[in-house]
C-alpha positions, 0 to 999 in steps of 0.5 A: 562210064561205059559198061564192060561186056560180061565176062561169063555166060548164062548157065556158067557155074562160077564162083564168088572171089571172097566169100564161100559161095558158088551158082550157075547164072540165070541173068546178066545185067550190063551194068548195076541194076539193083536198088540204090540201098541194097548197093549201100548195104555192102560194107564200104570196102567190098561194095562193087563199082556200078559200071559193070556186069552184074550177075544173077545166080541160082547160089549155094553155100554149104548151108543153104540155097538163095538168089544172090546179085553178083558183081562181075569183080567178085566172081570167077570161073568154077573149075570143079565141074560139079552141079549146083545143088540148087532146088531151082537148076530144073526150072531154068537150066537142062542137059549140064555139060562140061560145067555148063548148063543148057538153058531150057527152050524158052527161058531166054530173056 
């Protein structure tokens, strides 16, 4: 199968479809780039196809800051224009502008 073009972008704060999350992303990958038991570790009626974008996000939740690996299914736009609380927003990302943020000059893969 070919695999889709990403739908966001690096430094785009968005959120998860289904659980109370939300992050900037840092990475992108074209397609399902993890390992084959992490994937098998999502309950069977949640778990992603392979075949598309996954994301890398600096991710918060009302409790906590993490990485998360996201499938592009699972995510959509954050509207709110608030910034991502996360510790590590200063080590990748800049300026933060109309929800976006501005990687910093040599952070681009």
């Amino acid at each position: 199968m070919e695999a889709r073009q990403a739908k966001f972008t690096i430094g785009q704060v968005v959120k998860h479809r289904l659980f109370a999350f939300r992050g900037v992303i840092f990475d992108v990958d074209p397609e399902f780039a993890n390992t084959e038991e992490w994937w098998l570790a999502i309950p069977e009626d949640v778990r992603p196809r392979k075949d598309q974008p996954f994301y890398h996000l600096l991710a918060e939740n009302a409790q906590t800051h993490y990485v998360a690996y996201v499938s592009q299914q699972n995510l959509l736009a954050d509207e709110s224009g608030d910034p991502v609380q996360h510790p590590e927003v200063d080590s990748y990302f800049g300026d933060f502008k109309a929800g976006h943020y501005v990687m910093l000059r040599g952070q681009a893969n």
